[in-house]
N, C-alpha and C positions, 0 to 999 in steps of 0.2 A: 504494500500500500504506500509505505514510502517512497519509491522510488517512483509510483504513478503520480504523489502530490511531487515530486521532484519537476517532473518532465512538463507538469502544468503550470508550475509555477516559472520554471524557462522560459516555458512558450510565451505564457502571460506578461513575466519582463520583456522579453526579445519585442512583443509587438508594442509596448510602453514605451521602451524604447526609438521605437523607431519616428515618434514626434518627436523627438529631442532635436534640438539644433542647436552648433555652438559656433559663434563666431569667433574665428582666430587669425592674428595680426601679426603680426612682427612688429618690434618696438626696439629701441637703443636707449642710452641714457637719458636723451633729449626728452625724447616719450613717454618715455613708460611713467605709469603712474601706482604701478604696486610691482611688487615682486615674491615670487616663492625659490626660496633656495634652501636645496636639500644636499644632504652630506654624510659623506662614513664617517661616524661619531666615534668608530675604532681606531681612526688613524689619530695617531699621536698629537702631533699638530694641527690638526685640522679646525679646532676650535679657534685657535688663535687667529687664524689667516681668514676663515670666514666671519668672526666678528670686528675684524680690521674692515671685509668687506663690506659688512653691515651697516657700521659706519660711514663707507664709499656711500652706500646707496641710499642712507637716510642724509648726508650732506647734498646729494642730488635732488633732494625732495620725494624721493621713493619710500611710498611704506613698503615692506617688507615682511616674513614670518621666517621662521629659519626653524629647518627643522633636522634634527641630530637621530639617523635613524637606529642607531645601533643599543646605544643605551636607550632609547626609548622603547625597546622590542624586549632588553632586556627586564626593565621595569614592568612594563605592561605584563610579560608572562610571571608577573610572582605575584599579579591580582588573579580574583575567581576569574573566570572567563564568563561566568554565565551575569554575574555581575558587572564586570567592567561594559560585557555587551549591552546590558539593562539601560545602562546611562548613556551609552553613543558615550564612554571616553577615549581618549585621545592626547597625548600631549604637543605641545610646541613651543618655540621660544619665537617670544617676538619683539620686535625691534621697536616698541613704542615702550615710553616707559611704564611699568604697573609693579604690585605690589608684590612681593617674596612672598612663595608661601612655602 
């Protein structure tokens, strides 16, 4: 039975899907007006050079979100899974200021 509500509920996305439309650009520094940049949170340095970058792109007037996928995968797997699903969590770091928690 599972695997019939498997193949329905496919079908049922795949044709949801197919209203979707997305518009896509290409942009430079001049342009862009937000940014997502993601990165191996395992390499040693990597924090350093991407939040130097960070920087770069919020002195452009660019928001940005920065996101570190390695420890984040980490983290996330030492929650419940049935719980972290409940909430849609997620982590990221972002380049506006806000509050430590």
């Amino acid at each position: 039975m599972a695997g019939l509500r498997e193949t329905i509920g496919n079908r049922v996305l795949k044709n949801k899907l197919k209203s979707f439309q997305r518009e896509t650009r290409v942009h430079n520094f001049k342009t862009a007006e937000s940014a997502v940049v993601l990165f191996d949170a395992a390499k040693k340095d990597a924090f350093k050079i991407i939040w130097e970058f960070r920087g770069f792109l919020m002195d452009k007037g660019i928001s940005c979100i920065v996101y570190g996928y390695d420890y984040s995968h980490t983290l996330m797997t030492t929650f419940d899974p049935e719980w972290t699903n409940s909430i849609l969590a997620y982590t990221k770091f972002s380049c506006k200021p806000d509050k430590i928690i």
